[in-house]
C-alpha positions as CSV (number, residue, x, y, z in Angstrom):
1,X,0.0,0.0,0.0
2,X,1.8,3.5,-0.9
3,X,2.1,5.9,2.4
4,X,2.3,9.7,1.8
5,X,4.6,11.7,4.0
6,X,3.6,15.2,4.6
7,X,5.8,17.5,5.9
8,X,5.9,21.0,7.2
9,X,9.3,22.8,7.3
10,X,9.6,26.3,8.9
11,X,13.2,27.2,7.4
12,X,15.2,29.3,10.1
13,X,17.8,30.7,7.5
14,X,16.1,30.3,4.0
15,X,19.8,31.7,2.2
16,X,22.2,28.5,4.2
17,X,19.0,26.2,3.8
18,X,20.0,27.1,-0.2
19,X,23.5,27.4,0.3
20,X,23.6,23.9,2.2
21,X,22.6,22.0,-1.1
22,X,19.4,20.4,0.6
23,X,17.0,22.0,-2.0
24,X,18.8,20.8,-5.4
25,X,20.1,17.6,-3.7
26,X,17.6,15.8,-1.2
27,X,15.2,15.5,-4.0
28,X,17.2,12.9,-5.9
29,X,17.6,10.7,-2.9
30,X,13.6,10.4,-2.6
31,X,13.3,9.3,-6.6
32,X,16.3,7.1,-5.8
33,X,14.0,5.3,-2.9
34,X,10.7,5.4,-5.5
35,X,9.2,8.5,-4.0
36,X,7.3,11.0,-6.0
37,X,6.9,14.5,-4.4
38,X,3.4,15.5,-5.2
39,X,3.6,18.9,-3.3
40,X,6.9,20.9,-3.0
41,X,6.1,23.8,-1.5
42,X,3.6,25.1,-3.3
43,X,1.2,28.4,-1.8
44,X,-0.7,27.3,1.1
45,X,-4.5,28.5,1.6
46,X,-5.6,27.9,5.3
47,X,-9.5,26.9,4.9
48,X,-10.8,25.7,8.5
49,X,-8.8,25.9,11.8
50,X,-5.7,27.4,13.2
51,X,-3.1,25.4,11.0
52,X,0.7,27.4,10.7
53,X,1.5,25.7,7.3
54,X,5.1,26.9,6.2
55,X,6.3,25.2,3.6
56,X,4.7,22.1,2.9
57,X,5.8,19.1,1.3
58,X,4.4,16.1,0.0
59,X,6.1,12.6,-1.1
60,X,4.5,9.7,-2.2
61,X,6.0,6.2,-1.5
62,X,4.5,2.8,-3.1
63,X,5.3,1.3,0.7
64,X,6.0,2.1,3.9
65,X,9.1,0.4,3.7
66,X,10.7,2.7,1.2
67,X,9.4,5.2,2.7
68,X,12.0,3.9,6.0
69,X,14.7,3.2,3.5
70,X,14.5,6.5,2.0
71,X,14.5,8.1,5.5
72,X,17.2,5.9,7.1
73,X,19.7,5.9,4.2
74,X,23.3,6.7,4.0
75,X,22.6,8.7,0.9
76,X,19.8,10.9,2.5
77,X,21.1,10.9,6.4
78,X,23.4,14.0,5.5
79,X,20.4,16.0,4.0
80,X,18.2,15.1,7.0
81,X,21.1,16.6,9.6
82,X,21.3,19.7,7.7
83,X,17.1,20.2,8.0
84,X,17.3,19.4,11.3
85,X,19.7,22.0,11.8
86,X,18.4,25.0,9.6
87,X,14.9,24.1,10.3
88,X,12.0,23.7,12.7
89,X,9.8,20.3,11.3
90,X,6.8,18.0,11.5
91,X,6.8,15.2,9.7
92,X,4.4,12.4,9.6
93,X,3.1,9.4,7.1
94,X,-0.4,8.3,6.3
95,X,-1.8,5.6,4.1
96,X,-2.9,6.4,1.0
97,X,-6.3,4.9,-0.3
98,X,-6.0,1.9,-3.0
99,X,-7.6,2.8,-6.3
100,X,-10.3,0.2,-5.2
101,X,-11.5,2.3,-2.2
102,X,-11.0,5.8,-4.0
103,X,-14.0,4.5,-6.9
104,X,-16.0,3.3,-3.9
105,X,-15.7,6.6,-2.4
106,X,-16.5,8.6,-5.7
107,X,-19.4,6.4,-6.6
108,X,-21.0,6.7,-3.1
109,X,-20.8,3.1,-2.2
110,X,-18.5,3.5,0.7
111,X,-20.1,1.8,3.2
C-alpha cells in the first residue's frame, strides 16, 4: 500500500537552507527510494482551523518500507542533519487509499 509523508518545514535561515545543497540535492535521494513529491512547496490556503503551514511538502512512496529506507539511508542521512539544523519540522506518514476504495468513495458506495 503506498504511504504519503507530509511535511511542514519552517526554514530558520532560508539563504544557508539554499547554500547547504538540501534543496537541489535531497530530492534525488527520494526518486532514488521510488518517492514522487506530489507537493513541493507550493502556496498554502488555510481553509478551517488554526493550522501554521510553512512550507509544505508532500512525497508519495508505493510502501512504507521505502518510505523507512528512503529516511534511514546513508545517501539521504546527510540532508536530514542539515534540515534538522536550519529548520524547525513536523513530519508524519499516512496511508494512502488503493484505487479500489477511492472508486467506492466517488461512486458513493463507501459503506
Amino acid at each position: 500500500m503506498s504511504v504519503i509523508a507530509i511535511v511542514n518545514i519552517e526554514i530558520s535561515d532560508i539563504e544557508k537552507y539554499i547554500e547547504s545543497g538540501y534543496v537541489s540535492h535531497a530530492g534525488s535521494t527520494v526518486t532514488k527510494y521510488g518517492g514522487t513529491y506530489l507537493v513541493r512547496a507550493g502556496n498554502t490556503v488555510v481553509i478551517e482551523g488554526d493550522p501554521k503551514p510553512a512550507r509544505v511538502i508532500l512525497i508519495e512512496f508505493d510502501s512504507m518500507e521505502n518510505f523507512n529506507k528512503w529516511y534511514d539511508s546513508d545517501e539521504y542521512a546527510p540532508w536530514k542533519k542539515v534540515r534538522h539544523r536550519l529548520a524547525k519540522n513536523d513530519m508524519f506518514v499516512v496511508e494512502a487509499l488503493s484505487k479500489d476504495d477511492r472508486d467506492l468513495i466517488a461512486s458513493g458506495s463507501d459503506a
